[in-house]
C-alpha positions as CSV (number, residue, x, y, z in Angstrom):
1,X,0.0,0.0,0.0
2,X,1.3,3.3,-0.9
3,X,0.4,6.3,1.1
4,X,0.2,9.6,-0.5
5,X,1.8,12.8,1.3
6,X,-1.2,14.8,2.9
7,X,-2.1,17.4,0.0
8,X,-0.8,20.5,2.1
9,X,2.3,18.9,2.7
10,X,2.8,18.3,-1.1
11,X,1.7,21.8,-2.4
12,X,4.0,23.2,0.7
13,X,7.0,24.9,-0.7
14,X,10.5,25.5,1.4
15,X,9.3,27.9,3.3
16,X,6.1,26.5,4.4
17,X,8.3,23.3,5.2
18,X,10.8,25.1,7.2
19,X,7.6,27.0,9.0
20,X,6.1,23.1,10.1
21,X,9.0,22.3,11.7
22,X,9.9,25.6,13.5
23,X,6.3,25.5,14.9
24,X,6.5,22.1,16.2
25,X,9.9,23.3,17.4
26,X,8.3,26.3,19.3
27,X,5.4,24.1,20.5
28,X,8.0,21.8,22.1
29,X,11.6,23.1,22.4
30,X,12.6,20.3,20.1
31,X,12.0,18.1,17.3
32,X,12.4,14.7,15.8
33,X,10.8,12.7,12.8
34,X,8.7,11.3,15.6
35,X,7.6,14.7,16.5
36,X,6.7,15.6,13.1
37,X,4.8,12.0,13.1
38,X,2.6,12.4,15.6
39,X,1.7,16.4,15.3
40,X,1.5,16.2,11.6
41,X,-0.1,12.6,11.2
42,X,2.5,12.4,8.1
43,X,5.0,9.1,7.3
44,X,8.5,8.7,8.7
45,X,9.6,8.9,5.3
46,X,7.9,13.0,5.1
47,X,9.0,13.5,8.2
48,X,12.5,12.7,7.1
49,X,11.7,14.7,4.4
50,X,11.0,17.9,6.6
51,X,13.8,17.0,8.9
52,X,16.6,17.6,6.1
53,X,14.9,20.9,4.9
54,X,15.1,22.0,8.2
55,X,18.5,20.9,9.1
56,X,19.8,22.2,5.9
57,X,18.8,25.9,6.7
58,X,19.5,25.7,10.1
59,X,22.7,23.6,10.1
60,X,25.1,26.3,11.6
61,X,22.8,26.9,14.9
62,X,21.3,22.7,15.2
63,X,22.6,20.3,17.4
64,X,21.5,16.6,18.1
65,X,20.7,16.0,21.7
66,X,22.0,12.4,22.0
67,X,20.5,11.8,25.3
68,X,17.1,12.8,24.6
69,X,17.3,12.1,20.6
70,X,16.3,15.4,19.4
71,X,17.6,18.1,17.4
72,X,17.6,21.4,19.7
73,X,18.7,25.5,17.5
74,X,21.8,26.5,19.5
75,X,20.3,30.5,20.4
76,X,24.0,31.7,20.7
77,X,24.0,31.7,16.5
């Protein structure tokens, strides 16, 4: 069975994308694919998707949190 990407998330354009994540970020202080899963009742696979948007733009101020296996923005960049 294939399942289709919800039709917002496929007519969603970078910026939109990016704007999903940072709200679930701001909702939560954090974010994961699983996250992005459950708020957005999308696929791994689209939450992936999101997830390397994000971390593209936002790779000089993201860390991973090992212990608590989420990606946290650094505020001091």
């Amino acid at each position: 069975m294939v399942t289709l990407p919800p039709p917002w998330l496929a007519e969603a354009d970078l910026e939109q994308r990016i704007a999903l994540v940072m709200s679930a970020y701001t909702a939560h202080g954090y974010v994961n694919r699983k996250l992005l899963v459950t708020m957005y009742k999308i696929t791994q696979q689209q939450a992936g998707s999101l997830m390397r948007d994000f971390i593209e733009i936002h790779a000089h101020r993201i860390y991973w949190d090992i212990e608590n296996l989420h990606y946290k923005l650094d505020i001091n960049h």
